[in-house]
C-alpha positions in Angstrom: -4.9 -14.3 -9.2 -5.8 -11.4 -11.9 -9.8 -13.0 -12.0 -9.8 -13.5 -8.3 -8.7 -10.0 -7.3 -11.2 -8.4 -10.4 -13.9 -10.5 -9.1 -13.1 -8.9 -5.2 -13.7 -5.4 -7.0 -16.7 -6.3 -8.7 -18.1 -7.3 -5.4 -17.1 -4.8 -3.2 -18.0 -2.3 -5.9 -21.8 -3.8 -6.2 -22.1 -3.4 -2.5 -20.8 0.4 -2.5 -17.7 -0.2 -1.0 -15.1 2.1 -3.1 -12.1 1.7 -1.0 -9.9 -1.2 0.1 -7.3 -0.3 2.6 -6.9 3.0 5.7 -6.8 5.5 3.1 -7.0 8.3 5.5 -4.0 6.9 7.0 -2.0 6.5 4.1 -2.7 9.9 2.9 -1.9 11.1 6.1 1.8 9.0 5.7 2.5 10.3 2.5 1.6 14.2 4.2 3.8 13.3 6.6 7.1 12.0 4.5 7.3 15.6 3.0 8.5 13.8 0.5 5.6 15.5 -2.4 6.6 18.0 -4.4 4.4 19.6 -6.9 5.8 18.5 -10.4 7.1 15.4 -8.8 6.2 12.1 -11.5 4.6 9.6 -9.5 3.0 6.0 -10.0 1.2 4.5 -7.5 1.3 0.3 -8.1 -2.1 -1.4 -7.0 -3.9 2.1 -7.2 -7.5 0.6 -7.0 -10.3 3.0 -8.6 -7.3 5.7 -7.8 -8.5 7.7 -5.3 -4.8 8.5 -3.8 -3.8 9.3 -7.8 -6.7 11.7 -8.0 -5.3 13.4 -4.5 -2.2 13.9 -5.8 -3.2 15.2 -8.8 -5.1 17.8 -7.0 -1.5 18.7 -5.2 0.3 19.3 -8.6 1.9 16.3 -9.0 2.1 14.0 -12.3 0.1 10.9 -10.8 -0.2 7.8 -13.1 -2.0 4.4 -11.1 -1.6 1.2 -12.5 -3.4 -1.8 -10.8 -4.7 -5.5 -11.5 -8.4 -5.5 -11.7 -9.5 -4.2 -14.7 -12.8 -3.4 -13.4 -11.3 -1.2 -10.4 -9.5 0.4 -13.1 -12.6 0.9 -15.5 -14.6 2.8 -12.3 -11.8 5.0 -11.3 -11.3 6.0 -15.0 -15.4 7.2 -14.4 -15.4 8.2 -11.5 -12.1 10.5 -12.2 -12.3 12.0 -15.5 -8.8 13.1 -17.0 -7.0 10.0 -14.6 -4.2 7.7 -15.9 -5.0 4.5 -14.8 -3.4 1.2 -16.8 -4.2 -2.9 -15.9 -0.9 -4.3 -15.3 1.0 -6.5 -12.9 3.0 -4.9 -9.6 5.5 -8.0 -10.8 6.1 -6.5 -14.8 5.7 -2.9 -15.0 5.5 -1.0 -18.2 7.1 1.9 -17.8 10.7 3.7 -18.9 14.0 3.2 -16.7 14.3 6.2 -13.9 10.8 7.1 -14.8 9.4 8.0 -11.9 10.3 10.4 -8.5 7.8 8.4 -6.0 6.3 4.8 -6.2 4.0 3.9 -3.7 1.8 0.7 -2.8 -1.1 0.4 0.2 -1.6 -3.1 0.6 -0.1 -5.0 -2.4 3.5 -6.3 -0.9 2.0 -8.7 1.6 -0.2 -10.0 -2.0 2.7 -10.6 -4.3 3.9 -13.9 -5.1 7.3 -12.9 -6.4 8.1 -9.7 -4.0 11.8 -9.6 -4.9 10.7 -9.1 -8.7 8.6 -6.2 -7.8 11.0 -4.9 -6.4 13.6 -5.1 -8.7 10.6 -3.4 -10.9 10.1 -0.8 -8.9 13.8 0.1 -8.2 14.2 0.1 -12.2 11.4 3.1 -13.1 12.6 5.2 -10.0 15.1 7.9 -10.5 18.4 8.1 -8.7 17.6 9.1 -5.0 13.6 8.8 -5.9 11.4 6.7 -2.9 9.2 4.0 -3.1 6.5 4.8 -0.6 4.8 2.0 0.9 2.3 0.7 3.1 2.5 -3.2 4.4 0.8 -5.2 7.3 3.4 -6.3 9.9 3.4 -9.9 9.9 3.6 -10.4 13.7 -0.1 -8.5 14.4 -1.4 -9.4 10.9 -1.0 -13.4 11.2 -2.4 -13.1 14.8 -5.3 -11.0 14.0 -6.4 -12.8 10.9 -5.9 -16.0 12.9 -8.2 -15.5 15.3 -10.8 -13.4 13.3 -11.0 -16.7 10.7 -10.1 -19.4 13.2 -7.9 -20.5 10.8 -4.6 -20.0 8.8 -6.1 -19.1 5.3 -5.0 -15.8 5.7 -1.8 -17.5 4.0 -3.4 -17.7 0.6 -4.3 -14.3 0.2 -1.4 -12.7 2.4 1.5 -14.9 1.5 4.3 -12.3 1.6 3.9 -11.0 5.0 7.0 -9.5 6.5 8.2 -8.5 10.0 10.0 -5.1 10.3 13.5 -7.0 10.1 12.7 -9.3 7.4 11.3 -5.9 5.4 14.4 -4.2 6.0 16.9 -6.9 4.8 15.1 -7.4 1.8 14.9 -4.2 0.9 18.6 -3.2 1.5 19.3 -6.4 -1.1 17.7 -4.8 -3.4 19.6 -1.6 -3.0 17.3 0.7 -1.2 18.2 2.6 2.1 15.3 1.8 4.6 13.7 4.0 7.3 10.0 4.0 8.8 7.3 6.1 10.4 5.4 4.6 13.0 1.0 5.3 12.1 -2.0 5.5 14.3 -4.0 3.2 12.1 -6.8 4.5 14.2 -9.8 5.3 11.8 -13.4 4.8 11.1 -12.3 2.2 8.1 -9.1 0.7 11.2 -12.3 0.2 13.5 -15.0 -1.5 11.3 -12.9 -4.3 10.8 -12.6 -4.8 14.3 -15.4 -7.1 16.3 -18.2 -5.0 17.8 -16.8 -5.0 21.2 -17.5 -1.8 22.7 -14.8 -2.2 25.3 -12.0 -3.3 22.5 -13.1 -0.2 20.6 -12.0 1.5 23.3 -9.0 -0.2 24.1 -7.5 0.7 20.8 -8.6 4.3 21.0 -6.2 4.3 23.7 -3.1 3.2 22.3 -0.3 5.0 21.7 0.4 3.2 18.8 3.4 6.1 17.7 5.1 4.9 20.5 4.9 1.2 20.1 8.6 -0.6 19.1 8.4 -1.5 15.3 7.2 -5.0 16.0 4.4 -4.3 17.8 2.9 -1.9 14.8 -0.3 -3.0 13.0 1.3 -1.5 9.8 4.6 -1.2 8.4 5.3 2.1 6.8 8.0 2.2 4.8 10.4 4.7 3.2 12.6 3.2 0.8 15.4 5.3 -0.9 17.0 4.0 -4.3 20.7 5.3 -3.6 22.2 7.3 -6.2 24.3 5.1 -7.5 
């Protein structure tokens, strides 16, 4: 999984192609929590070449990024000079008990293999009441999307921890965190290239008013996850 997700970087990086997931959505989510605080210690788990780390260093806060691929890793460390970036798993992380105010993910629960140890993981380095802040695709639109795009089910390989709204919700209250979402336009240049060329379907989507849309009918699930006190 480690060589298969480095060797995604080093192609996507050869072609120019810096960012993997909406980031001006999820920087637009994390604005909208109001959940930073400057001062606030914060690790972001699958950071990529940690672009969101840099933008939160930028607000004040202590941003660390930790991801898989050390070659993601390698160009962020370039590309931001003075950025704490570490290769490590989103499965083992190396890092103290009640470490952290904020953990976030884009992208990276719908990945994982073993979900429920991550999560254990990330409940460990957060600090009583602290959030982990995440970004997910919602299994209902994801599966049929990627279906249809690829004519096929292989989008089970690479996304075999998809979850539903429910399914997200129950998991996470096992694992002790109180749950609560915000719904997203996923709208965006980055939302609408990986979309077929349809003119009319462009359009379509433009129209949506995807803020209104019940949970299960959300492209995305945005997720705030609070590690009770206790």
């Amino acid at each position: 999984m480690e060589d298969k997700d480095d060797n995604s970087w080093k192609a996507a990086l050869t072609r120019g192609k810096e960012q993997h997931g909406n980031l001006e959505v999820n920087l637009r989510f994390l604005e909208e929590t109001g959940l930073l605080k400057s001062g606030d210690e914060i690790l972001e788990v699958g950071c990529g070449i940690g672009t969101v780390v840099d933008w939160l260093r930028k607000k004040g806060c202590n941003a660390i990024g930790s991801d898989i691929a050390p070659t993601a890793v390698e160009y962020g460390r370039q590309k931001y000079p003075g950025i704490t970036l570490t290769v490590e798993s989103a499965e083992q992380l190396n890092y103290a008990d009640g470490q952290f105010d904020r953990v976030l993910s884009f992208d990276v629960l719908e990945h994982l293999f073993h979900v429920d140890q991550h999560l254990d993981e990330v409940y460990r380095v957060l600090k009583a009441n602290g959030h982990y802040l995440f970004q997910t695709p919602n299994k209902i639109s994801n599966a049929i999307f990627e279906t249809l795009r690829s004519r096929s089910l292989n989008w089970r390989i690479y996304h075999p921890s998809l979850h539903t709204a429910r399914q997200l919700r129950k998991r996470l209250e096992r694992h002790g965190f109180q749950v609560r979402f915000l719904k997203m336009d996923p709208v965006s240049p980055f939302f609408l290239n990986k979309l077929p060329k349809w003119k009319w379907l462009r359009r379509l989507v433009k129209a949506i008013p995807f803020e209104r849309l019940p949970l299960c009918m959300q492209t995305n699930l945005y997720v705030i996850a609070r590690k009770s006190a206790a």
